[in-house]
Structures are given as structure tokens and as C-alpha cells.
N, C-alpha and C positions, 0 to 999 in steps of 0.2 A: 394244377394251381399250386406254386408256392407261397410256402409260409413261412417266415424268418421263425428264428430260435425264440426270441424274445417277444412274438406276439402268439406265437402259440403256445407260451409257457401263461401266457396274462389269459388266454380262451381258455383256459384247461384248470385257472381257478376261477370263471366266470366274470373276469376284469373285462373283458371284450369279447363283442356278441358279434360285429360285423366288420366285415373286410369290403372293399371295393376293388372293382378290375375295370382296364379300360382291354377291353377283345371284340375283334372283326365279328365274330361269334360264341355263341354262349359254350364256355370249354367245363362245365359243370351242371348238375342236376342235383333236386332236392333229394339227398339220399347219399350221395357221393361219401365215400369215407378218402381222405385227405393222410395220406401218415407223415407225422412229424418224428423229431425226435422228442418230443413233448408226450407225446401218443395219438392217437386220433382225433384229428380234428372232423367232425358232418356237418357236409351243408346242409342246414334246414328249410333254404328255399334261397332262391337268387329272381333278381328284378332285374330288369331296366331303370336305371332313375338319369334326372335333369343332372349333367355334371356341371352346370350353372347354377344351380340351386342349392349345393353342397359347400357347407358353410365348413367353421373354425369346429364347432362344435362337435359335426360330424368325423373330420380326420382325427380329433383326438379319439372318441368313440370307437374307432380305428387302430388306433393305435399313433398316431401319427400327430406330432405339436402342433401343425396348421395346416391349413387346407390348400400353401403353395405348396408345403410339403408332401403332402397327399401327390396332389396334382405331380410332382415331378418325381414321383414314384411310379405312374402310371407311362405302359407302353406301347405300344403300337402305333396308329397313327392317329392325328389330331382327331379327325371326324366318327372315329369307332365308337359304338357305343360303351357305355359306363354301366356297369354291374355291380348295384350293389347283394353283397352276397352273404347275408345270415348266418352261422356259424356258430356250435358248442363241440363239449370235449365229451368224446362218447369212449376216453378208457384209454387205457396202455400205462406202465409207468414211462414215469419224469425219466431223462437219459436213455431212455430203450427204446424198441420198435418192435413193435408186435407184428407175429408172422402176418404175413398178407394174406395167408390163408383161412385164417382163425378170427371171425367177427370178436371183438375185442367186451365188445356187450354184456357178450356172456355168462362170462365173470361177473362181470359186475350188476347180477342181475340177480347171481346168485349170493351175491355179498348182502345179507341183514344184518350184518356187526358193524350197524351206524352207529358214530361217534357223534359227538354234540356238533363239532364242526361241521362235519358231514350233514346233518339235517341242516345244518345253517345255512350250507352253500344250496344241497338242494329246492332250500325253502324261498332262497331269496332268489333261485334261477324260476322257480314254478311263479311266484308275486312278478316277479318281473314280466313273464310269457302274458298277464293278467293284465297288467296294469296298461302294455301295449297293444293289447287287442281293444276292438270296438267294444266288446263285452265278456268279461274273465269267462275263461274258458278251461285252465290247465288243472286245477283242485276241482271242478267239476268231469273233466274227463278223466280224471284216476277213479272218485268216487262213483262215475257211471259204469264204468269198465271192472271195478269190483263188484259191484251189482248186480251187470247183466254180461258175465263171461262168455264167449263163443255166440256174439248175436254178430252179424252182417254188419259193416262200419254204416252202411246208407242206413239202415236203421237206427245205430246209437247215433248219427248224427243228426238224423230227424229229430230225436231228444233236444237237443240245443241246437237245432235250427239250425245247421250249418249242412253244407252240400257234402256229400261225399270227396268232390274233390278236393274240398276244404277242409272237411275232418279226418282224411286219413295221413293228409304232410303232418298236423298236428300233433296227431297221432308219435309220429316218427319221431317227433322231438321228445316226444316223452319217455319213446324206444331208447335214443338216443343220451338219456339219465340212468338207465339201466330198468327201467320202473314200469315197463310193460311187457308182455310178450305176444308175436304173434303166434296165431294158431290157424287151420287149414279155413276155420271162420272166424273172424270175431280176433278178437285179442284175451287175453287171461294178468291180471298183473302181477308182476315178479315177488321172488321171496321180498326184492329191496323194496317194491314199492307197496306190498303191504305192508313193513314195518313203518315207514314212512309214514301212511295212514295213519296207523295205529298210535302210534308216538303226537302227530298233533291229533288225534280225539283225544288223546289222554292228559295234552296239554291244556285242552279247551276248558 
């Protein structure tokens, strides 16, 4: 999956959350790291949707000024389906390319020398995962995951009622801010996402 310069520069400071593809077949999975020269861009889950239903609104959302534009961006054949496909920036710097080798995560997982901005961009990406779910989910599963470290995800997702298959994509998005880590059970959260914690309890 390509990504222009300019819209993965806008993902990587949380301006744009989704991309669309018109493909015979699905040529990505939720989990995919993408490398730009931005740094990494993860998909965080990719759909099926109506490409008759996909308005102005959505191509700017995109990146894209209107939705002819949108549309005559997309390739393959008329009848293919349309993917829309979710999308944050899980690392690397601006201008570089992180080895292929080397989850890019890492780093930044181990970085707790948040800046104000820093907690601004990650505050306003965790309210936004909330505000678009059926029911906020993403400051509850950092707060669960500090709690009960190395428990089963079917179990913490019994907590908030969500299926395994639904709470551990979630999960990955949060991997994918640097703010969690996995472990052989269970997840643990990063040095960054406990300061994160810490910083708004102390804001409250």
C-alpha cells in the first residue's frame, strides 16, 4: 500500500486517521506496518465500505479536497471493491526510514520524556479512538491494563464487554502509540504510557 509524502506526513501528526483503496483483494491486515518516509505508518483495521456512500466529507478525512478527487485516485477496476482502511503513525523520524528490521515501537515505548505537546497529540488521538467507538474504550483500556498486567486479553475484554476479537485490534492501536506492551500473556504498559497515566491523574 502506497502512501504519498504529504499524507503520511498529516498521519504521523494525527491530521488523518483513514485512507481508502479501490483492490480486487484485500492487499493489507490489521497490524500491517506500512514504511514511509514520514516513518511508519499501522493499519489499525481495514473494511469493506459502500464507495456510493462516501461523501466530500470523507475524501477530505483522507486527505483528499472531494470525493471526485478521491474517486480518481482509486485503481483497478470499476466493480472492485473499496477499502476503507484506518491508519496511525507508530514511529520513525520525519525524512528517515527505519530499518525493516527493527519494530519502530520500541523506542518509543521506551521514551517518557513527554513534552506538553506530546501528551496533547497523544490525548487528543486516545478522545478521538472514544468519541468514535459505540462506547469509550481507549482510557479505560490503558487504566485496565495497568491494573491487571499479564492477565489473558479474553479476560480483560470480559471487563468491558468486548470479544477478544475486538479487544485485542484495540489493543494494537494502543501498541501502536508506543503505550503498551505485549507479553507471552496479557500486555504490561510502557514506560510512555504510564507517564501518560500519571500526567492526566495529576491533571484531574
Amino acid at each position: 500500500m502506497l502512501i504519498r509524502l504529504a499524507i503520511a506526513e498529516a498521519i504521523a501528526t494525527g491530521t488523518i486517521r483513514v485512507q481508502y483503496r479501490r483492490w480486487a483483494k484485500r492487499r493489507v491486515k490489521a497490524g500491517t506496518w506500512i514504511h514511509t518516509p514520514a516513518g511508519v505508518v499501522v493499519v489499525d483495521s481495514i473494511t469493506e465500505c459502500d464507495p456510493e456512500s462516501l461523501t466530500d466529507d470523507d475524501a477530505r478525512a483522507a486527505g483528499e479536497p472531494s470525493i471526485s478527487a478521491l474517486r480518481k485516485g482509486f485503481r483497478g477496476a470499476d466493480g472492485d471493491p473499496v477499502w476503507r482502511v484506518e491508519v496511525s503513525f507508530g514511529g520513525g523520524e520525519a525524512g528517515g526510514r527505519p530499518d525493516r528490521g527493527e519494530d519502530p515501537r520500541v523506542g518509543l515505548r521506551a521514551d517518557d520524556d513527554l513534552s506538553d505537546d506530546d501528551v496533547a497529540m497523544v490525548t487528543t488521538k486516545l478522545d478521538r479512538m472514544d468519541e468514535r467507538a459505540d462506547a469509550p474504550w481507549a482510557w479505560r483500556t490503558l487504566e485496565l491494563i495497568r491494573e491487571r498486567p499479564a492477565v489473558l486479553a479474553a479476560d480483560l475484554g470480559a471487563v468491558l464487554g468486548l470479544e477478544r476479537d475486538v479487544f485485542k485490534p484495540r489493543v494494537r492501536r494502543l501498541k501502536a502509540l508506543g503505550l503498551t506492551e505485549s507479553l507471552k500473556v496479557g500486555y504490561r504498559l510502557s514506560p510512555r504510557g504510564e507517564k501518560l497515566l500519571d500526567i492526566r491523574r495529576s491533571d484531574r
